[in-house]
C-alpha positions in Angstrom: -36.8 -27.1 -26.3 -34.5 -29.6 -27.2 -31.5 -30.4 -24.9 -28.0 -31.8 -25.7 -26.2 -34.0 -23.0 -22.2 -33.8 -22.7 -20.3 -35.8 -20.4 -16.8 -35.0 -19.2 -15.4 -37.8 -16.5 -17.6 -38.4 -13.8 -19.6 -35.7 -14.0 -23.1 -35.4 -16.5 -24.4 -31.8 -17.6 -27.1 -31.4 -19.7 -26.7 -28.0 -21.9 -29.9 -26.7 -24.0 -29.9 -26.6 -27.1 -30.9 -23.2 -28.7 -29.9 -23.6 -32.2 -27.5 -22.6 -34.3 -25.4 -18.8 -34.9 -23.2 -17.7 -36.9 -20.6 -14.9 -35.5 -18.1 -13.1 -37.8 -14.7 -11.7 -36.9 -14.2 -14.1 -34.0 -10.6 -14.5 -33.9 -10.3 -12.0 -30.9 -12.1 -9.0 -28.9 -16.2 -8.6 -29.5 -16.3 -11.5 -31.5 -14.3 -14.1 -29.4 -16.3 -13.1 -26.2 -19.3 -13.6 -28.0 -18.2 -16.9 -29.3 -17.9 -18.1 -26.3 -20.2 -17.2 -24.2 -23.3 -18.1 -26.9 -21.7 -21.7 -26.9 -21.7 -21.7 -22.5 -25.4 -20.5 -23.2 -26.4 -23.3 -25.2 -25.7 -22.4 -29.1 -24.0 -24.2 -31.3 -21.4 -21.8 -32.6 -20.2 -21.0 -36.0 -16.7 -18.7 -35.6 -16.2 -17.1 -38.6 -12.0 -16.0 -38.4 -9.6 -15.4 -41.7 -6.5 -17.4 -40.8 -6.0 -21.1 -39.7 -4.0 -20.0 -36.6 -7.0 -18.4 -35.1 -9.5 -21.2 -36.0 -6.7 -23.7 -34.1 -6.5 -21.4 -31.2 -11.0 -21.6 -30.3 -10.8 -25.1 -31.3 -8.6 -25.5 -28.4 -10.3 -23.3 -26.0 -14.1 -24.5 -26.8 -16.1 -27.4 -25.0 -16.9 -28.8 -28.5 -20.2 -26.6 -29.5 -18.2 -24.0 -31.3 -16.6 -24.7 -34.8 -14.6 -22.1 -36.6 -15.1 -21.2 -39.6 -12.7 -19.7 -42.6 -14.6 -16.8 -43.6 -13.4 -13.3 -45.3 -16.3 -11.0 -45.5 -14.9 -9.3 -48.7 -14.8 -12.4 -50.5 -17.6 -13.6 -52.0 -16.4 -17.4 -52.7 -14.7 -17.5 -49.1 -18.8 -16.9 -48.1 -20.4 -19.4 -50.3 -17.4 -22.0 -49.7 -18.6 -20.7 -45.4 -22.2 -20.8 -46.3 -21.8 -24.8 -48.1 -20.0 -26.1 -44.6 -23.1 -24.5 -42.2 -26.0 -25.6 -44.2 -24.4 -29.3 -44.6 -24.1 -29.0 -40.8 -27.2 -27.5 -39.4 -30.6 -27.0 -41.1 -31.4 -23.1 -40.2 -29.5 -20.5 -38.2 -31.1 -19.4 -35.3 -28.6 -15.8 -35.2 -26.2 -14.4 -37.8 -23.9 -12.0 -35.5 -22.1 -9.3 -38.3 -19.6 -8.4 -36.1 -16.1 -8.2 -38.2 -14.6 -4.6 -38.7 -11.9 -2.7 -39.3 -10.9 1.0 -38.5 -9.3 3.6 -41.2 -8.3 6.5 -39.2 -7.2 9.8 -40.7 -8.1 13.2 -42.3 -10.2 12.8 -45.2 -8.5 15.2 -47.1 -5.2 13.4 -47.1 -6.6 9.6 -46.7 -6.8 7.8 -50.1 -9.9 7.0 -51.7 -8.6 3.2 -51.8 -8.2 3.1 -47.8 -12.2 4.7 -47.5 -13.6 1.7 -49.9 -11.2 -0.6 -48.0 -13.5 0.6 -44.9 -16.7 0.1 -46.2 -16.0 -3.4 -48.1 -15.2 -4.6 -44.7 -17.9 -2.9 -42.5 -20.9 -2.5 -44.8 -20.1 -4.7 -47.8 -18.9 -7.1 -46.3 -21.9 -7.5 -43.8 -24.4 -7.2 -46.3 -22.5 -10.1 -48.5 -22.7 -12.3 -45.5 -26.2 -11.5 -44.2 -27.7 -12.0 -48.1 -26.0 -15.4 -47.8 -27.5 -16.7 -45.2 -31.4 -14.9 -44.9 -33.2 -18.0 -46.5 -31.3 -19.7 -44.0 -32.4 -17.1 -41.6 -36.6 -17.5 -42.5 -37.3 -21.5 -40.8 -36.7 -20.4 -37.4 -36.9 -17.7 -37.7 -33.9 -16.3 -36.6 -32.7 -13.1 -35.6 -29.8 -10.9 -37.2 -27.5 -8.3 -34.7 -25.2 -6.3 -36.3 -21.9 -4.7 -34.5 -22.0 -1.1 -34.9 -20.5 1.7 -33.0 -21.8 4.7 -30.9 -20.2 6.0 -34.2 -23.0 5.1 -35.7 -24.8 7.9 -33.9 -21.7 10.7 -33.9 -18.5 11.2 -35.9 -15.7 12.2 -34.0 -12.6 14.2 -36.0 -10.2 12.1 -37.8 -12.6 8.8 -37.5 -14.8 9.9 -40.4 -14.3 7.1 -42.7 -15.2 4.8 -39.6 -17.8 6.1 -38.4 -19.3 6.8 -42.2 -19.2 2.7 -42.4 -21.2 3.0 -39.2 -23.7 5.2 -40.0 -24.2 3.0 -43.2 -24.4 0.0 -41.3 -27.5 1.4 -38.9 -29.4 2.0 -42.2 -28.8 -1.2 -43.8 -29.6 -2.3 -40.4 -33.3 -0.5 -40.6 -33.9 -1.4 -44.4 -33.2 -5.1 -43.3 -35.7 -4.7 -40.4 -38.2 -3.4 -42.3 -38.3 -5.8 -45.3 -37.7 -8.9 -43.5 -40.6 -8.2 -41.2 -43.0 -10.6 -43.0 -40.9 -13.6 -41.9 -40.7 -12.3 -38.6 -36.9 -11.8 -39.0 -35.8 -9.1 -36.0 -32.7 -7.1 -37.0 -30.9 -5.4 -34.2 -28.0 -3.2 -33.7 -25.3 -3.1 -31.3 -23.9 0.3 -30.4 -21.1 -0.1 -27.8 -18.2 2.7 -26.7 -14.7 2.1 -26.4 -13.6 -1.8 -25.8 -10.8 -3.4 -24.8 -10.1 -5.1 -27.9 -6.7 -5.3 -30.2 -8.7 -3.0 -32.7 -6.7 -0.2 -30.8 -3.6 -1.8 -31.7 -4.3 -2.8 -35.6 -6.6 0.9 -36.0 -3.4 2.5 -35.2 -1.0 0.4 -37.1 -3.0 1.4 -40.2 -3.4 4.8 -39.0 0.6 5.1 -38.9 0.9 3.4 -42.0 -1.5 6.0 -44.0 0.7 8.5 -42.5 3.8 7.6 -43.8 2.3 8.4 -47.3 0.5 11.6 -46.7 2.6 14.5 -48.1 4.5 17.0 -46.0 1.7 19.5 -47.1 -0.7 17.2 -45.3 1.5 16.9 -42.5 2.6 20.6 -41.8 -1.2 20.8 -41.8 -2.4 18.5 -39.6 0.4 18.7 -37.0 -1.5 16.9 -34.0 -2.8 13.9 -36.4 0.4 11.5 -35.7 1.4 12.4 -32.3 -1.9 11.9 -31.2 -1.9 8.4 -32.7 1.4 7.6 -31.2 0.4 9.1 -28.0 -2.3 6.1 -27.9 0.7 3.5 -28.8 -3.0 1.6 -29.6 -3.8 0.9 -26.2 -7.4 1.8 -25.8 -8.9 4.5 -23.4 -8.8 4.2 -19.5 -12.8 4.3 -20.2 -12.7 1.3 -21.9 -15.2 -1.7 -20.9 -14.4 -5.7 -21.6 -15.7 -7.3 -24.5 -18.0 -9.7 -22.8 -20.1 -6.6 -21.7 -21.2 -6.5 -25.9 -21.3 -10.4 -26.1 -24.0 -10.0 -23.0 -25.9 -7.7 -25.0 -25.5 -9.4 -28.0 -26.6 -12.6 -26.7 -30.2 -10.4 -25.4 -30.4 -9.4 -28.7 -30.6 -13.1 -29.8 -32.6 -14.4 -26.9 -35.2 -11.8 -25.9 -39.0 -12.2 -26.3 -39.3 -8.8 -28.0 -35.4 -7.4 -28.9 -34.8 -4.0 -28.9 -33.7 -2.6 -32.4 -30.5 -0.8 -30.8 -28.6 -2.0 -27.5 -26.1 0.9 -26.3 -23.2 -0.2 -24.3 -21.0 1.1 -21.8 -21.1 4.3 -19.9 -19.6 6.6 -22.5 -21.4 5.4 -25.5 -25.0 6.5 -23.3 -23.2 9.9 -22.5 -22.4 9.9 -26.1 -26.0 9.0 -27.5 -27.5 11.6 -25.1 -24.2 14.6 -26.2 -26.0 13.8 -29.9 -29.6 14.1 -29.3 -30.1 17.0 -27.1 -27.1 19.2 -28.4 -26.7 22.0 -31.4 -24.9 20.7 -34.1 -21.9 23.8 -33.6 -22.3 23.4 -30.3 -21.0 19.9 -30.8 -18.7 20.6 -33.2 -16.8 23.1 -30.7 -16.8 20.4 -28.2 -15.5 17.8 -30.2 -12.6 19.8 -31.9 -11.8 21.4 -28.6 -11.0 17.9 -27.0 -9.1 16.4 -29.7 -7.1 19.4 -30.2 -7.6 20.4 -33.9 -9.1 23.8 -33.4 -7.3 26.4 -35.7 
């Protein structure tokens, strides 16, 4: 393996070299951890963010292997213009981390149609746009594709349905991707973590509180606990909630593993979860799951 030498002052460290990887939605939480800690490993990182202030803000924080990158998954010339810059700098990726994602929170009878494709341009569109970019990129290594999903991905929870829908797409995109780029020894794998400490909280229920204000006082009268329950949170996520470097770890085993496991399951409430939707009854679920969140008529 190849090995890169840096030298700072006095000192001399010698770093190897494992390639390039590209991560997407990097300007904070899952993606910024991952960022990070794939260029301390070795990679040469690719930071995909939206907005110059964010791409300033790694630059400054980085020891020099990690270059953002302005890339908006749900535009297409914003990916090619992302695509030109990494092939003119690096012949292959050796990782394409779909990480960027939003949450649209809300009943699905008073959400608009507009703020579910909104949901799934981001999360399953947008991930697919990215990833068909950059497969014959992929094949030379080869290299390996992880996707950021969600225990979501596995169980819907009330009032997250449009979430975890993108989710659920995003595991069998996920498993059509494994399957077809087997001959080129592509591995596809899928992250499934439970709550993080990320500002997803925060924007998820900015959004959610901004849907509100347009549902009708129909909607409202009828789902009473919907809005005090978001402002209850004040987006601050649950005590449960585990650091993002925890995903970045298992991201970056995805990436470096002899034989990577097609799903990774993080944290303590996102196994409890996996387990809740394997072994139980479907009503029995649903009787759970509408008891804790309070919307049981």
């Amino acid at each position: 393996m190849a090995e890169s030498t840096q030298t700072s002052g006095a000192s001399c460290t010698t770093m190897p070299d494992l390639g390039s990887v590209l991560i997407t939605g990097a300007s904070t939480g899952i993606g910024k951890a991952s960022a990070f800690l794939l260029e301390r490993k070795g990679y040469r990182v690719f930071a995909g963010v939206r907005r110059d202030i964010d791409a300033k803000t790694l630059r400054q924080e980085s020891s020099g292997r990690l270059t953002p990158v302005i890339l908006d998954v749900t535009d297409r010339a914003s990916i090619e213009q992302a695509r030109d810059l990494i092939v003119e700098a690096t012949d292959s990726l050796a990782g394409l981390v779909n990480n960027a994602g939003i949450v649209v929170a809300g009943p699905l009878e008073a959400l608009s149609l507009e703020e579910v494709r909104h949901q799934f341009e981001v999360n399953v569109f947008g991930a697919l746009a990215v990833t068909q970019a950059f497969i014959p990129h992929l094949r030379p290594g080869p290299g390996r594709i992880v996707n950021v999903s969600s225990i979501n991905g596995r169980i819907v929870t009330p009032f997250a349905a449009p979430y975890g829908a993108s989710k659920f797409a995003l595991e069998a995109l996920s498993d059509g991707l494994r399957l077809e780029l087997r001959p080129w020894g592509i591995s596809v794998s899928v992250i499934q973590p439970g709550a993080i400490e990320t500002a997803i909280w925060l924007t998820s229920t900015e959004r959610a509180l901004n849907n509100a204000k347009r549902f009708s006082p129909e909607m409202l009268e009828l789902y009473p606990g919907v809005i005090s329950a978001i402002e209850r949170r004040g987006g601050q996520p649950p005590k449960r909630a585990i650091p993002p470097e925890r995903v970045a770890e298992a991201i970056h085993r995805a990436l470096t593993a002899r034989r990577p496991r097609t799903r990774y399951i993080v944290g303590n409430d996102a196994r409890i979860a996996a387990v809740f939707s394997a072994l139980l009854p479907d009503r029995l679920k649903d009787y759970i799951l509408t008891r804790r969140r309070g919307n049981k008529r």
